[in-house]
Each structure stands twice: as C-alpha cells, then as structure tokens.
C-alpha positions in Angstrom: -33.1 0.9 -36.7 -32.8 -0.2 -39.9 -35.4 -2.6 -41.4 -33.7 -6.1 -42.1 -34.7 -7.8 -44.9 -34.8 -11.3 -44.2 -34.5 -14.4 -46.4 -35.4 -17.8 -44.6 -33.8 -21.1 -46.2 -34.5 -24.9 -44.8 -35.6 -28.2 -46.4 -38.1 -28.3 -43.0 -41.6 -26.6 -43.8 -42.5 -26.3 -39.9 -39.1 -24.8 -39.0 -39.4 -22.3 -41.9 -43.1 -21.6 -40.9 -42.1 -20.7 -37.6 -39.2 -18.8 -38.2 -41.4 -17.0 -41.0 -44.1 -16.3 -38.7 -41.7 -15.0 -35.5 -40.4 -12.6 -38.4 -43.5 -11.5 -39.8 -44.6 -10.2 -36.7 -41.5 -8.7 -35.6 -41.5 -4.9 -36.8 -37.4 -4.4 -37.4 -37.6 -7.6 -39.9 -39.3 -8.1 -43.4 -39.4 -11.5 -44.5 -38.5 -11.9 -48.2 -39.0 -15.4 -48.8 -38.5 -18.9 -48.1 -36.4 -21.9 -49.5 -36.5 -25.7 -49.4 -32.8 -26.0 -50.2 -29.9 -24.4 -51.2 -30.1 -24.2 -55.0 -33.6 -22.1 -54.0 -32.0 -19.8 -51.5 -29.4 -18.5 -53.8 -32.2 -18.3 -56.9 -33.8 -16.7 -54.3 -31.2 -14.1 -53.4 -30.2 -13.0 -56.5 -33.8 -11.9 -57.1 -34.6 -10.7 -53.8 -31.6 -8.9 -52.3 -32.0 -9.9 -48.8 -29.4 -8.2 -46.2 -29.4 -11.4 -44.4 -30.3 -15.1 -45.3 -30.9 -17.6 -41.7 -29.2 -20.9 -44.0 -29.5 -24.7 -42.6 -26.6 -26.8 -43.2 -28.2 -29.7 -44.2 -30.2 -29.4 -47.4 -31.3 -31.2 -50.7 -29.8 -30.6 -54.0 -27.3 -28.0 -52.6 -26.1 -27.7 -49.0 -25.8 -24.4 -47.1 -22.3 -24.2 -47.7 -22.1 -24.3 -50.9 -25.2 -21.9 -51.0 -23.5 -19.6 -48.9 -19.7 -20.3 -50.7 -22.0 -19.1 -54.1 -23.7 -16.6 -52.8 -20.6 -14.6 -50.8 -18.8 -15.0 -54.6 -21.6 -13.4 -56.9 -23.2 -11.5 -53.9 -20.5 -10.3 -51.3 -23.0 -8.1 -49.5 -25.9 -10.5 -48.5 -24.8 -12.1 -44.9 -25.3 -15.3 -44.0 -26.3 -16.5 -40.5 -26.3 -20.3 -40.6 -28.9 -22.3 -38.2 -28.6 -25.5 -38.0 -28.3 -28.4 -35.3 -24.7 -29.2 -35.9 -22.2 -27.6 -33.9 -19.3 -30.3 -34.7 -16.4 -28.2 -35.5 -16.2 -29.7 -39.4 -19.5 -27.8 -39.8 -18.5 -24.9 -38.2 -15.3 -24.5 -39.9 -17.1 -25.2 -43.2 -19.6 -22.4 -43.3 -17.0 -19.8 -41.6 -14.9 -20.6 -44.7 -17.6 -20.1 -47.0 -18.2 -17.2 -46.0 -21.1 -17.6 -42.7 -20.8 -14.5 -40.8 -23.2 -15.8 -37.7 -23.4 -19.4 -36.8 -26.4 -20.5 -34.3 -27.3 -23.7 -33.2 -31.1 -25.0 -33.4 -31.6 -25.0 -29.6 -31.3 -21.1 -29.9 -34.1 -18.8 -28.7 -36.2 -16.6 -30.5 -34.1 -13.4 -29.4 -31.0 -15.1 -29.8 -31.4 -15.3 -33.6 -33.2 -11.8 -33.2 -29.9 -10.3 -31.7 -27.4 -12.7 -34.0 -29.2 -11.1 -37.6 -29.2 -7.8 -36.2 -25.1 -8.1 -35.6 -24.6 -9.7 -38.6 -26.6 -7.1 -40.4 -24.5 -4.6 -39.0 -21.4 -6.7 -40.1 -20.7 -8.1 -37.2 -19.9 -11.8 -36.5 -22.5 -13.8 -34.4 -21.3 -17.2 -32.9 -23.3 -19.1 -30.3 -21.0 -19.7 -27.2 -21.4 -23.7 -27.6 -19.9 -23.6 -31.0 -17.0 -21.1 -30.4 -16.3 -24.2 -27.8 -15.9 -26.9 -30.6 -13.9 -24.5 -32.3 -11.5 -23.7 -29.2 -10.8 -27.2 -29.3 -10.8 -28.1 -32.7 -7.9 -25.6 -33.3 -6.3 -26.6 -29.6 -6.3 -30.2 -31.2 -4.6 -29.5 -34.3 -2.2 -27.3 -33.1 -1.3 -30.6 -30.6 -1.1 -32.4 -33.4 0.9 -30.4 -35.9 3.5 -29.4 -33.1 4.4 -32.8 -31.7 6.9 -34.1 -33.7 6.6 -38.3 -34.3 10.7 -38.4 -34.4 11.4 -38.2 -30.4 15.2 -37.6 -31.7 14.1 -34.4 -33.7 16.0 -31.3 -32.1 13.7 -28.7 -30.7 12.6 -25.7 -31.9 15.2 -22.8 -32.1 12.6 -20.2 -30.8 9.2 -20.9 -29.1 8.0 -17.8 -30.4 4.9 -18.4 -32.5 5.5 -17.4 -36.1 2.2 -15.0 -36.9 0.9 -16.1 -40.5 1.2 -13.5 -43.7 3.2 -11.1 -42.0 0.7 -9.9 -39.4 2.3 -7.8 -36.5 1.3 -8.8 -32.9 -1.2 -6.1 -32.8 -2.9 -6.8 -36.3 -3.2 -10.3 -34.8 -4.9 -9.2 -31.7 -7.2 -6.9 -33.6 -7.9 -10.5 -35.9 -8.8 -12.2 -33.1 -10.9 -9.8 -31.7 -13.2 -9.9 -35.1 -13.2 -13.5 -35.0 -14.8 -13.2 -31.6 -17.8 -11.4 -32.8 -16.5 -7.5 -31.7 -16.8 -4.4 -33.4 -14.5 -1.9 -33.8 -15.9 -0.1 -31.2 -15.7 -2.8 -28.9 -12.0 -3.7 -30.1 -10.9 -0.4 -29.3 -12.5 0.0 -25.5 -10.7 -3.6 -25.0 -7.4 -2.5 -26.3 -7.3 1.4 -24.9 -6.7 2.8 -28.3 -8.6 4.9 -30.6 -11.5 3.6 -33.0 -9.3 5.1 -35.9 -6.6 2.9 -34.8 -8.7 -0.3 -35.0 -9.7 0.5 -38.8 -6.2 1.3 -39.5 -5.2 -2.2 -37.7 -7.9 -3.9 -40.0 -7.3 -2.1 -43.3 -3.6 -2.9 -43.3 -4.5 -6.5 -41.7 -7.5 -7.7 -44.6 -4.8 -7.5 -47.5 -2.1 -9.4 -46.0 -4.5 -12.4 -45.3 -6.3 -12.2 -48.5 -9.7 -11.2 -46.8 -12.9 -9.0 -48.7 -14.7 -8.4 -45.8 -15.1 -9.2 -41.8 -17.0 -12.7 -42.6 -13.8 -14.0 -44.3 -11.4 -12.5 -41.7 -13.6 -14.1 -38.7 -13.1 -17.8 -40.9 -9.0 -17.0 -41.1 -9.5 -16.0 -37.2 -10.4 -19.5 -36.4 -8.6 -21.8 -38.8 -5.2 -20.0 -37.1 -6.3 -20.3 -33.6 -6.3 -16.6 -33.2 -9.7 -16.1 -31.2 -8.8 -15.4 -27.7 -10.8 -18.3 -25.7 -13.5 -17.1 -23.4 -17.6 -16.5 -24.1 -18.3 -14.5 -27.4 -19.8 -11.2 -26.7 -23.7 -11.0 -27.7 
C-alpha cells in the first residue's frame, strides 16, 4: 500500500500531539506537519504536498472551510478529511461544499480515521454514519419545506415525478448517489449488476452536467439534492 502522506491541522496542541503520534507510529502514514489554524494548513500544503490533510472546523484566523474551499481551488489533488466535533448539518454541508471528501466526528476511533484517510486517499468519500444522519434529515427537511406550498388553494402538481437536476438520467442519478455514499466504482457496479466500465461511463458523462472536477465535489452535489440513498455509509 501506498504510503500516505499526512498533514495534521487543529488550533488544539494535545489533539494534534496525539493524532501526530498515532501517525508517526503507524507504518502506511508519514506525517508532514502540523498546523494551529487554517491560514497555516494551507501555507503548509502548498509547501508540503500532503495527499491528505485531517482539518478541524473550528480554527483561528481561518476556519477549515475556508482552508479547505482554498486549498481544493489552487490544489485540487490534496484531500481533505475534516475532524471535528460538530456533526450539525450546516457544518457538514459547509465542508462537503468546499470541497471535504471525508467528514469524521471527534468521538471517532483511532482506526476509524485510519480507514477514512486511507479511502479518501484512494478518492473515495469517507462519512461517519452519525453525520450522513444529520444530513438525511437536513435534506428530508428542506425538501418538506420547499414542496409544501403556503397557498392551500394552489393547484397541485401536474406530475409527481421528481424533476432530476442538470439533465441527469435516472441512472446517472443513481450512480451520483452512490458516490455521495462513500462507494467506489467497484462497489457501484456490484450494487447495480453492471460492468465497472459502465460506472465510469455513468460518472464521466454525469461530472459535466453538474459542474463537478472530481468525486469530492460530486459527493457535496450528492447531498445538497437529496440523492444519497438513506441507510449506513459503507466503511
């Protein structure tokens, strides 16, 4: 396996000691550096090149949002895995939109975040289950919202057919949701008895239409049109 070059940013000198140290000793990592906030991590990155940077949210002088928004912009192949302790879904939404490809909540174990940087390494998406709940119903609650009409005289709806965004076929949607729930081509494939060619085709017609660079941004579009499929992310 590939060594992964880790770069560790939080404003909390024991939690980056002891994320450093777990690494350190871990053979399949190499820890790169550390940084107290988010202006640092993205200084940081640029001279570094880590494949992955573990971002808190919460940070001094720039958040990890806006570290990781930067960062995805200037350097599209550095992944982001954010850890933090907030799992509300404005924070969630937030770093998927920027750009977060994993998304792990503080309470995590040690091979939890092990087995989330090696995914999101591999460009795969990493959420923790707890989170992809808050998200489930964050989108469940706006799409309540935005559906029920305030006017109880309004005339329904011609079709209830749901209208897929940017053109996507039913399929290309399926495939999107799939991604957003942390699978792999690979995986989409097994779960949709086609071929693995079929699934890139599905995805390279798919990133275009929704104005997506890469599977971090597709996974954020996932989620902010209620396209994940509801259940337990694979890990």
């Amino acid at each position: 396996m590939k060594l992964i070059r880790l770069l560790i940013a939080d404003d909390h000198p024991v939690v980056r000691d002891g994320l450093s140290g777990m690494f350190a000793a871990d053979p399949g990592f190499e820890v790169l550096g550390e940084a107290a906030d988010g202006a640092e991590a993205v200084r940081l990155a640029q001279a570094l090149s880590p494949d992955v940077i573990l971002m808190d949210l919460r940070m001094p002088r720039m958040d990890g949002v806006e570290a990781t928004r930067r960062l995805r912009a200037s350097h599209p192949e550095i992944k982001v895995v954010v850890l933090t302790t907030y799992a509300d879904d404005h924070s969630v939404l937030e770093a998927l939109r920027a750009g977060a490809l994993g998304y792990l909540t503080k309470d995590a174990g040690a091979d939890e975040i092990r087995q989330a940087l090696q995914r999101v390494a591999s460009g795969q998406a990493s959420l923790d289950p707890a989170v992809q709940m808050y998200l489930v119903e964050a989108i469940a609650t706006t799409t309540t919202t935005t559906t029920t009409s305030p006017d109880a005289t309004s005339d329904p709806p011609v079709s209830a057919v749901p209208q897929l965004p940017d053109g996507l076929t039913p399929r290309e949607a399926e495939v999107l949701g799939l991604i957003g729930a942390g699978l792999s081509n690979t995986e989409i494939a097994a779960q949709l008895f086609v071929s693995e060619a079929t699934v890139k085709s599905h995805v390279n017609h798919m990133l275009p239409k929704i104005g997506a660079r890469d599977r971090a941004q597709a996974v954020g579009y996932a989620y902010r049109h209620g396209l994940v499929p509801p259940g337990p992310v694979r890990r």
